[in-house]
C-alpha positions in Angstrom: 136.3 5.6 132.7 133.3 3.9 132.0 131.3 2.9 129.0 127.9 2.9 128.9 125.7 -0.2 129.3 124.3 -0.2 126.3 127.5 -0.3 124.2 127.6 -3.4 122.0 129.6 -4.5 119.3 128.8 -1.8 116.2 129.1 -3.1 112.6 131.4 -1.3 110.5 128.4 -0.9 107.6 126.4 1.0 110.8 128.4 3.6 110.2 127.8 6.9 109.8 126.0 7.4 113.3 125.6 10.8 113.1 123.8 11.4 109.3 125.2 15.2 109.5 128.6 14.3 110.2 131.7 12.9 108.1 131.8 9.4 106.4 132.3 6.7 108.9 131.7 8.7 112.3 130.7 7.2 115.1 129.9 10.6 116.8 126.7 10.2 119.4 128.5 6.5 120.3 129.1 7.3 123.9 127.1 10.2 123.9 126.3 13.9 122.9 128.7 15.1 124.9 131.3 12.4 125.6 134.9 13.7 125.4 136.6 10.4 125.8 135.8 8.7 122.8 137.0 4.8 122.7 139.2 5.2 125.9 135.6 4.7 127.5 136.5 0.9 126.7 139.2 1.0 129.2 136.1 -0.2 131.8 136.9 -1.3 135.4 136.4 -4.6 134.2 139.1 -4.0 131.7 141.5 -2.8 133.9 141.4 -5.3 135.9 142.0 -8.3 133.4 144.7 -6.3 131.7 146.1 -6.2 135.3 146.6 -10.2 135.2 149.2 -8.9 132.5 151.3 -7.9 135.4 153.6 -11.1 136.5 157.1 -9.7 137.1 157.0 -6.5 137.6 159.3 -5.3 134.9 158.9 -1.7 133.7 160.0 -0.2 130.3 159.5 3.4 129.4 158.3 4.0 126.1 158.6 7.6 126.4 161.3 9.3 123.7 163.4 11.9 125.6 161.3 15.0 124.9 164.2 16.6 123.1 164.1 13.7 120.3 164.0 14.3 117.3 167.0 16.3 117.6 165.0 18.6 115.1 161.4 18.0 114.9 159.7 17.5 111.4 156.5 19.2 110.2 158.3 22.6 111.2 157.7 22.4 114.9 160.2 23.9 117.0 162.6 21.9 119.3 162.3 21.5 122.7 164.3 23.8 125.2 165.7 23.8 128.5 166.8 26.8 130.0 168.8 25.8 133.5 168.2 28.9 136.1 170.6 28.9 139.4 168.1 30.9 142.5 170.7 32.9 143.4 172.3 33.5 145.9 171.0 30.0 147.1 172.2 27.2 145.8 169.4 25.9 143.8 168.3 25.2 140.7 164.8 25.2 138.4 164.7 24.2 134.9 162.2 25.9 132.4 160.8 24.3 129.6 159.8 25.1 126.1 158.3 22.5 124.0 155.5 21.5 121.4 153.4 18.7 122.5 153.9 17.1 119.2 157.6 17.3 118.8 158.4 13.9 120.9 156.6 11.1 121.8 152.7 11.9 122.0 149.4 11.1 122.3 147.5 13.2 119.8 144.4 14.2 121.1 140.8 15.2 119.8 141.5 18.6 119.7 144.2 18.0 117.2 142.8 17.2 113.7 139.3 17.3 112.2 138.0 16.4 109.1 139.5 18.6 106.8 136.1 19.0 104.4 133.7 19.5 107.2 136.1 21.5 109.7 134.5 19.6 112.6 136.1 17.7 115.3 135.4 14.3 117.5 131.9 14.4 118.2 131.0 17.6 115.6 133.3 20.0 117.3 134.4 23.4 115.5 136.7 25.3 115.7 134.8 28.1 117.7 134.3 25.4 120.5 137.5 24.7 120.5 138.6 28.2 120.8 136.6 29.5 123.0 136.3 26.6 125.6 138.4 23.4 127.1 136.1 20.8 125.4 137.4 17.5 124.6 141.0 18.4 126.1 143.3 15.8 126.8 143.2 17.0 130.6 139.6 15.2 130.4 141.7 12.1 130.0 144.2 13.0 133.1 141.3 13.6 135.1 139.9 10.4 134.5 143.0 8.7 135.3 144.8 8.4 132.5 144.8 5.6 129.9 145.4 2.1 131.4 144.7 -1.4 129.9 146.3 -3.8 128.2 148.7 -3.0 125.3 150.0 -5.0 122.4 152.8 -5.0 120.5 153.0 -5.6 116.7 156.9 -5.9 116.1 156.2 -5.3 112.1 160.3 -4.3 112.2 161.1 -7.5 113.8 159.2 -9.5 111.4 160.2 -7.8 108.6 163.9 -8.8 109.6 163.7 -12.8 110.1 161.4 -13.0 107.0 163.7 -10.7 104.6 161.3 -8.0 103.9 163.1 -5.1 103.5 162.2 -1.6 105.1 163.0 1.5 105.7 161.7 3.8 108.1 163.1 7.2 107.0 161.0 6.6 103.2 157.7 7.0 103.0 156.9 3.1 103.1 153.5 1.5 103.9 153.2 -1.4 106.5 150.5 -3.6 104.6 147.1 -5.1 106.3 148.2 -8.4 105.3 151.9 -7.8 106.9 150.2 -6.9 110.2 148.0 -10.1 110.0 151.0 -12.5 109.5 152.9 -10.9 112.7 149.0 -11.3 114.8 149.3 -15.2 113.2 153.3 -15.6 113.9 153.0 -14.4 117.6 149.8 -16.1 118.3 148.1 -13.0 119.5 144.5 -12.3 120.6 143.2 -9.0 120.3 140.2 -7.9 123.2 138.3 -5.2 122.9 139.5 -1.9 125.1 143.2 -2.7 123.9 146.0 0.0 123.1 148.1 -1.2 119.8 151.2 -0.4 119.3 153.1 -0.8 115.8 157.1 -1.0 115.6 158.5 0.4 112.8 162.0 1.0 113.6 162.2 4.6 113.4 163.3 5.4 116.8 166.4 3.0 115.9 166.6 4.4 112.8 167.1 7.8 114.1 169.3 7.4 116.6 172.3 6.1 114.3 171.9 9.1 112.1 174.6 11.8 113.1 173.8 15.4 113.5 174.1 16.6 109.9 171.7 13.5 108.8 169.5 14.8 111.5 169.6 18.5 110.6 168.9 17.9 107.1 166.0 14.9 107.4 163.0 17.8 108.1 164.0 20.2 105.7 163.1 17.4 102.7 160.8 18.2 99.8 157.9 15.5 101.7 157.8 14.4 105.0 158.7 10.7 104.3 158.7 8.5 106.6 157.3 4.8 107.1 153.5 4.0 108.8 150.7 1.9 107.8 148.7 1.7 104.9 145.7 4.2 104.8 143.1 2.2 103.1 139.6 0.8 103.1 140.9 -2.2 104.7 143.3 -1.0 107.2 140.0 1.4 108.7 137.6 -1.9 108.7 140.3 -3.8 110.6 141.2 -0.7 113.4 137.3 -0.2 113.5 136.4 -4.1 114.1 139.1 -4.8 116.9 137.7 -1.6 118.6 141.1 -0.6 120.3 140.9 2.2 123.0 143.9 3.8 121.5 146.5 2.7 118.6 150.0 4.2 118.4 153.2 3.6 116.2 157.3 4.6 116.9 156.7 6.7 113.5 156.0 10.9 113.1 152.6 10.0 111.6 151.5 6.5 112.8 149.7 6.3 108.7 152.2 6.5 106.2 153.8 9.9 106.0 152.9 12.1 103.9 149.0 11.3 104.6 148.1 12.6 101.3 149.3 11.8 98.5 148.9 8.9 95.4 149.8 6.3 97.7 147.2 6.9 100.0 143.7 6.6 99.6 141.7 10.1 99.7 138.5 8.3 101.2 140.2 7.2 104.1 142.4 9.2 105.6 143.2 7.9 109.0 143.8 10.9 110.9 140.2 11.5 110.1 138.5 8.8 110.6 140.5 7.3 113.5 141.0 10.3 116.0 137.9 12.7 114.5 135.5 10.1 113.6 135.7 7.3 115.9 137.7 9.5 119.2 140.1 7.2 119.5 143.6 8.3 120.2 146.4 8.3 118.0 150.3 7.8 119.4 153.4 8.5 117.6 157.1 8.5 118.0 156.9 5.5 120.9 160.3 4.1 121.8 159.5 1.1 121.4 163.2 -0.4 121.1 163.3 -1.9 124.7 159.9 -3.2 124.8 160.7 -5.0 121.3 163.5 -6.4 123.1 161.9 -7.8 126.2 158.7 -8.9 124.3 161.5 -11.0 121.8 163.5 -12.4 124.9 160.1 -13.3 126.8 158.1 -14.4 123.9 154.8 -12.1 125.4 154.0 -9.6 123.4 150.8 -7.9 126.0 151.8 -6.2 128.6 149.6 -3.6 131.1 150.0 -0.1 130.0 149.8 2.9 132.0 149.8 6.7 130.7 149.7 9.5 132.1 149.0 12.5 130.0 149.8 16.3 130.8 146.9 17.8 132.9 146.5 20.8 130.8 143.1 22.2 130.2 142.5 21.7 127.0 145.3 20.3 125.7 146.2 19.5 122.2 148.1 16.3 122.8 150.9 15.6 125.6 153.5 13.4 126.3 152.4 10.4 127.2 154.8 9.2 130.5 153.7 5.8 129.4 155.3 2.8 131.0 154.9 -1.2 129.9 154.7 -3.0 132.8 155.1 -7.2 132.8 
């Protein structure tokens, strides 16, 4: 991947950059028909300094199993294995049947556009989308998936040695100024090109529920669950660190539901984040291990690498995302 040479450092006010497009956009950034969006921050040059992240060689999978959640919310189906034996030899295949969202998952550009104008990343309709592969996440694959270096905001962590109680099955908002005191706590550095990640908890969460719990948690009145705030503030902050991707352990990485009296109409982040600016948007991480080594080690950047399916024109896909130290 490769960004252009005349990339430089866009004010947030700058935006719109397309006048016919949504509020905020940065469509035309990287070019008329760019399909990669902000991952064209993950330069060679990139790469290679988030490579210096690499000092021990430790890897931690941040992949959930693909048949977690137990039963998917947001009435997607669950994920299926059907075991065949090749008789009458003595060998196996597996088949499998899942949605791309239904685990872990990088959300591609294909996946939501701004609802009021019906146009995706880059001014993409629906007819596009149809009727060609444009802006598939297999455009991604080809370009060797997303690697750089990825941060880790432990907001469940924090919230545990400083009291502040959460929790991540309740549609809860992790504040700006929360995610600016765990930055300041765990002396971190943002560069541009990074991948953020956001610990909530909810994998851990989940996991102790027991079947009935899990049964009956999609089939609420609201999709509640815990993400960050979707507000004026939160946008200018995502937008000025210019991350290549962001990505929570949550369904929704914004508080869930999207919509609603707790969330600002004007800036929905689904919308700005993955249609305006084409920047990828990860949910349901397992981030439990990696929460654990960055606590014992004290680092909390690691080098990322992800590799998404390489199907033309993909939706979203699993991420097969590993932390490497």
């Amino acid at each position: 991947m490769s960004v252009p040479q005349n990339d430089k450092v866009i004010p947030f006010e700058a935006l719109p950059l397309d006048p016919s497009g949504p509020r905020g956009n940065a469509w035309g950034r990287f070019g008329q028909n760019d399909q990669l969006g902000t991952l064209n921050l993950l330069t060679p040059e990139v790469i290679v300094e988030a490579a210096k992240e690499i000092r021990t060689g430790i890897r931690i999978s941040l992949d959930w199993p693909l048949s977690m959640p137990s039963y998917p919310s947001f009435d997607r189906n669950p994920f299926k294995q059907e075991l065949v034996l090749r008789n009458p030899n003595c060998i196996y295949d597996d088949i499998l049947s899942f949605n791309s969202q239904g685990s872990t998952q990088w959300d591609g550009f294909r996946h939501y556009a701004n609802q009021k104008m019906r146009r995706f990343y880059n001014g993409h309709t629906t007819e596009e989308i149809e009727n060609s592969d444009v802006i598939g996440l297999h455009i991604v694959a080809e370009h060797g998936g997303m690697t750089g270096r990825g941060v880790l905001l432990d907001f469940a962590d924090w919230a545990e040695s400083n009291a502040v109680s959460i929790s991540a099955l309740e549609s809860q908002a992790i504040t700006l100024d929360s995610l600016k005191q765990v930055v300041k706590d765990h002396q971190l550095e943002f560069r541009k090109g990074d991948i953020l990640f956001i610990r909530s908890g909810f994998t851990a969460a989940y996991n102790k529920l027991n079947d009935q719990q899990r049964r009956d948690l999609p089939n609420r009145s609201t999709p509640d669950f815990i993400g960050v705030e979707a507000t004026e503030g939160m946008v200018r902050w995502l937008w000025d660190h210019q991350f290549a991707a962001v990505a929570g352990d949550a369904p929704s990485f914004e508080r869930a539901p999207i919509r609603g009296s707790h969330a600002d109409p004007n800036f929905n982040l689904h919308e700005w984040v993955l249609a305006g600016w084409g920047t990828p948007i990860g949910e349901m991480f397992d981030l439990e291990k990696l929460s654990q080594h960055c606590k014992d080690t004290g680092r909390y950047s690691f080098f990322l690498s992800s590799m998404p399916l390489k199907v033309i024109g993909g939706v979203a896909s699993p991420p097969n995302a590993f932390a490497i130290f």
